[in-house]
C-alpha positions as CSV (number, residue, x, y, z in Angstrom):
1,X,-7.6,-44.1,7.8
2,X,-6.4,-41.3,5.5
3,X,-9.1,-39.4,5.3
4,X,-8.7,-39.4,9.8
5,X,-5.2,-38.4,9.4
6,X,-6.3,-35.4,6.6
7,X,-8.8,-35.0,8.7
8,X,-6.6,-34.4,12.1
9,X,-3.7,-32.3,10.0
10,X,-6.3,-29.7,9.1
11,X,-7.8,-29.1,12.2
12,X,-4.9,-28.9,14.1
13,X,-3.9,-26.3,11.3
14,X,-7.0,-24.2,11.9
15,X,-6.5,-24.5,15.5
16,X,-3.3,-22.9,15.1
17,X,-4.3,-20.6,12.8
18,X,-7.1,-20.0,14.9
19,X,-4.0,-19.5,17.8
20,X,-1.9,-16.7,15.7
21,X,-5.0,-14.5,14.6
22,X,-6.3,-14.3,18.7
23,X,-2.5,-13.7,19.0
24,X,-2.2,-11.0,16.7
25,X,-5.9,-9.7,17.4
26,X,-5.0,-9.1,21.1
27,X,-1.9,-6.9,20.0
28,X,-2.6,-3.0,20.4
29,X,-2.6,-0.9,16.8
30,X,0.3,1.3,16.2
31,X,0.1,5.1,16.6
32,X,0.9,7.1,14.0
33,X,4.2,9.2,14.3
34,X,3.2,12.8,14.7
35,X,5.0,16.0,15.7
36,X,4.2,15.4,19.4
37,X,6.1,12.3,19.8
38,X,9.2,12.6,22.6
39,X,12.1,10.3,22.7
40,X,11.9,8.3,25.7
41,X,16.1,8.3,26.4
42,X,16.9,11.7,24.6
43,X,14.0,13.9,25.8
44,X,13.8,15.3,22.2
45,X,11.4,15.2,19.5
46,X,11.4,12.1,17.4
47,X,11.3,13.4,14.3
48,X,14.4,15.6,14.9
49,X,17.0,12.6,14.4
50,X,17.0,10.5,10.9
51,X,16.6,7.1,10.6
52,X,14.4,3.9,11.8
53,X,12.0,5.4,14.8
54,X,10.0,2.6,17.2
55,X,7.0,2.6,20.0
56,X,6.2,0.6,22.3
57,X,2.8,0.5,23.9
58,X,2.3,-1.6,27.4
59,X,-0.3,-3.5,28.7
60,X,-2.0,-1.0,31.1
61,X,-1.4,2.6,29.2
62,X,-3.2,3.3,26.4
63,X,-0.5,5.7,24.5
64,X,3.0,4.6,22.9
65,X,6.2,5.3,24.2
66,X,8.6,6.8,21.2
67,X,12.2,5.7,20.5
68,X,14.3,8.2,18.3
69,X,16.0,5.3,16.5
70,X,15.1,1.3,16.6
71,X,17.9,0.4,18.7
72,X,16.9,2.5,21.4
73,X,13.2,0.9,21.2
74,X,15.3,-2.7,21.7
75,X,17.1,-1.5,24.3
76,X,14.3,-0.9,26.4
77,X,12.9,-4.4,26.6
78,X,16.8,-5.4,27.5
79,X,17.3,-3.2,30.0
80,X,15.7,-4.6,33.8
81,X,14.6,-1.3,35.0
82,X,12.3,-1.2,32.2
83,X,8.7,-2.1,32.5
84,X,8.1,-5.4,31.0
85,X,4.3,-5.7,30.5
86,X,4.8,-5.0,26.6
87,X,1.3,-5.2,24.8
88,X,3.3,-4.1,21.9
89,X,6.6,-3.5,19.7
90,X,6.8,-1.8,16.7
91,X,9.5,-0.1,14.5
92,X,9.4,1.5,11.3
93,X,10.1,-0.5,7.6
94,X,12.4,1.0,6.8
95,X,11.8,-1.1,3.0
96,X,8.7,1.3,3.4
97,X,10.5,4.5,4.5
98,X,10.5,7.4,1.9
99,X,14.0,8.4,3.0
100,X,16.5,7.6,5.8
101,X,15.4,11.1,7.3
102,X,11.6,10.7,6.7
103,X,11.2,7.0,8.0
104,X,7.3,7.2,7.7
105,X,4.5,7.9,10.0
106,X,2.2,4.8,9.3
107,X,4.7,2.4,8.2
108,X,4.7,0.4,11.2
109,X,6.0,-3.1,11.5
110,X,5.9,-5.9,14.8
111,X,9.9,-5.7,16.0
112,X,9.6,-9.0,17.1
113,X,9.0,-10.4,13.4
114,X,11.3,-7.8,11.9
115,X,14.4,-8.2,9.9
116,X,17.1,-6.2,10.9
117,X,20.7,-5.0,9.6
118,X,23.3,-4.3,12.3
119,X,26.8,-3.1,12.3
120,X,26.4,-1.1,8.8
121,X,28.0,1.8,7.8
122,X,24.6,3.9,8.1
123,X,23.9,5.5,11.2
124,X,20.5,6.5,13.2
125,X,19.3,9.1,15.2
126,X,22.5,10.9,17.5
127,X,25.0,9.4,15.1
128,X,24.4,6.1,17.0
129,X,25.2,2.5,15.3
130,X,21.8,1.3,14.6
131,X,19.5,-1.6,14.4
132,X,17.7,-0.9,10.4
133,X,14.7,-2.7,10.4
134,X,12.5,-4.1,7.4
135,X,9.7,-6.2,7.1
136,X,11.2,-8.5,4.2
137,X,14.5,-10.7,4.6
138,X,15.4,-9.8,0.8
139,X,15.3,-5.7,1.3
140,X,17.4,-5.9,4.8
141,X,19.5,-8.5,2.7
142,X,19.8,-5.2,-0.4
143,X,20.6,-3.0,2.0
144,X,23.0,-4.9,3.8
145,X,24.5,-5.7,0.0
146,X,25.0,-1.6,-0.2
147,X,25.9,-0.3,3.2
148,X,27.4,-3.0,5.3
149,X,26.4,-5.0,8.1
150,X,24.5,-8.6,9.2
151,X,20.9,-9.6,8.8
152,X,19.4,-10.7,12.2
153,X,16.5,-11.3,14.0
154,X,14.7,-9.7,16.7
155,X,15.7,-12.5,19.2
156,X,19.4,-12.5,17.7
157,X,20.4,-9.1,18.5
158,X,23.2,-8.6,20.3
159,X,23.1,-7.2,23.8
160,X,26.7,-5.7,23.4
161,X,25.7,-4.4,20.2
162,X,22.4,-2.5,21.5
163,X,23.6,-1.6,25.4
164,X,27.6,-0.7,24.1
165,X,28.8,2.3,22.7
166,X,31.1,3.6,19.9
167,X,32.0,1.1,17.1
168,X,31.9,-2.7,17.4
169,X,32.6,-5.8,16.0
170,X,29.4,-5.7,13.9
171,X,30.9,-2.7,11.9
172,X,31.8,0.7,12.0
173,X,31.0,4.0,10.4
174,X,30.2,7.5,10.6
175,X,27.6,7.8,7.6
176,X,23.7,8.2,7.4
177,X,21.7,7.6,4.3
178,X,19.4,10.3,2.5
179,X,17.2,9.1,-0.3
180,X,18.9,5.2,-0.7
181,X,22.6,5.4,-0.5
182,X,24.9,6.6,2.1
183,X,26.0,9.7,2.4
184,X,29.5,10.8,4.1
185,X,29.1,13.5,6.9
186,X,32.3,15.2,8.4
């Protein structure tokens, strides 16, 4: 009878396993962040503004559309005239990044499974509030510690905090970070 029940816990552990790899298999690559990359709200090149950048690639078009800062990447599958037939989300890990003004070209991470750190004192691209993303709970948690803000998931993001404008209740500030800590810009 034990050895039915082991039996029944592992397959039904491979067949979910089985489940997330499809899952993830199935889910476009990122593209690399490169010089010709145009924000899809601001018109301007992405690599113009500082801070956590984001694609998103849909079902039926086989290149990324760029964000100039991660909010503005999870804003557009909030927003209802936006397409919905997302293949794919990704930000950058900002744990990753080399600086807050060089976020990486390859360090790529699923939005949906991100960590993120809203309502610090660190702002993103346009001097926007924005949504810092990481890959690990502990380095959104550090740089939380030093700068400000909440940790929250994709799902948890608050639509007043992405779709509103000026300062919130998550936090307020007029700062952007160069090489780890926040710098004051008048």
């Amino acid at each position: 009878m034990r050895f039915t029940v082991a039996t029944a816990i592992l397959a039904a552990t491979l067949v979910l396993a089985g489940c997330q790899k499809e899952e993830d298999a199935m889910m476009p690559s990122p593209y690399a962040l490169t010089a010709d990359a145009m924000g899809r709200y601001c018109g301007m090149n992405v690599l113009e503004h500082p801070g956590p950048k984001g694609q998103i690639i849909l079902q039926d078009i086989p290149e990324p559309i760029w964000f100039s800062s991660a909010r503005d990447t999870v804003a557009f599958t909030m927003l209802p005239e936006e397409p919905k037939d997302v293949a794919a989300i990704y930000v950058s890990d900002m744990g990753a990044a080399p600086s807050w003004g060089e976020p990486g070209a390859q360090n790529w991470i699923d939005a949906t499974k991100a960590f993120y750190v809203i309502g610090s004192k660190v702002r993103g691209g346009m001097g926007a509030e924005e949504a810092v993303p990481f890959s690990s709970e502990r380095a959104a948690r550090d740089f939380a510690a030093r700068n400000g803000g909440q940790v929250t998931g994709f799902e948890e993001i608050p639509k007043d905090y992405v779709l509103g404008t000026g300062a919130s209740e998550y936090g307020a500030g007029i700062e952007t970070e160069s090489h780890g800590e926040a710098q004051t810009h008048g």
